[in-house]
C-alpha positions, 0 to 999 in steps of 0.5 A, a space after each residue: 307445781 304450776 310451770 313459770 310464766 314469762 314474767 319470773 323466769 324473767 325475773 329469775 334470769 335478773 341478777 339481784 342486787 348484791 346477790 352474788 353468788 347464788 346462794 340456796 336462799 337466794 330464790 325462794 317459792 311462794 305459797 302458790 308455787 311461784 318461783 322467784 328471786 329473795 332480795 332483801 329489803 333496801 335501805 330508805 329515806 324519807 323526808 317529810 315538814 312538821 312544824 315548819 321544820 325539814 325532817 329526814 328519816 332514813 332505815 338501814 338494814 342489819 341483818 335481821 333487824 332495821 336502824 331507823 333515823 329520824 333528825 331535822 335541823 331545828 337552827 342555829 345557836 347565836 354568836 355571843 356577839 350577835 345576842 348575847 342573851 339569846 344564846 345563853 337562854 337557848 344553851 341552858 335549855 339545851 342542857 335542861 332538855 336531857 333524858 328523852 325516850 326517844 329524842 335527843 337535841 345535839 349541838 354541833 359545832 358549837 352552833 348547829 342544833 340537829 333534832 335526833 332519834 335512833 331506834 334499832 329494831 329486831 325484824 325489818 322496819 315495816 312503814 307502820 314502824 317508821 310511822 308509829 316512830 315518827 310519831 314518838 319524836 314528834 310528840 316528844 318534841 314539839 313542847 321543846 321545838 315550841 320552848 326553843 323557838 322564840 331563841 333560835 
């Protein structure tokens, strides 16, 4: 067994995050026989435009596995007041846009029109994950974000 350099036993002398106590698997040997601390992955949040639309991604870690959430703010649905019309097309696209693999169009608060995408993996999402499912709910999408513009 190689001896330590400086840098892990400093690493080592760290406490991670959340890893009290010191559990048998909290430190872990390499391939090469280095030693150091197993911390697990932390959460992320991306932000990202498409469309002209602020996108948000966000992965949470559940043991194993990984939760990945993608939404954006598509806009707003008009007061009946303001274009009577408008809304009344925009809504009955809504209740027409149902049954997506991998997005959903929720109405919040009666106004507020939320893109959403959740996706829960079974290991830990790795960056290619979280881009192949960008990719999914953007290419879902984008026919209906188009279709719903000219209302918003």
């Amino acid at each position: 067994m190689s001896v330590p350099d400086l840098k892990t036993i400093q690493s080592l002398a760290e406490v991670p995050d959340g890893a009290l106590p010191i559990t048998p698997g909290s430190i872990v040997m390499t391939p090469e026989g280095v030693l150091g601390i197993a911390k697990p992955p932390k959460p992320c949040k991306l932000n990202f435009m498409a469309d002209g639309l602020p996108f948000n991604v966000a992965v949470r870690h559940e043991g194993e596995g990984s939760v990945c959430q993608i939404w954006a703010d598509v806009g707003h649905v008009p007061y009946t007041a303001q274009a009577p019309e408008r809304r009344r097309t925009l809504l009955a696209l809504l209740r027409g846009i149902e049954g997506l693999k991998n997005v959903k169009f929720i109405v919040q608060e009666g106004q507020k029109i939320i893109l959403f995408s959740e996706t829960t993996f079974e290991h830990h999402a790795a960056p290619e994950d979280l881009f192949h499912q960008t990719v999914l709910v953007l290419q879902e999408a984008r026919p209906f974000l188009r279709l719903l513009g000219p209302y918003l």
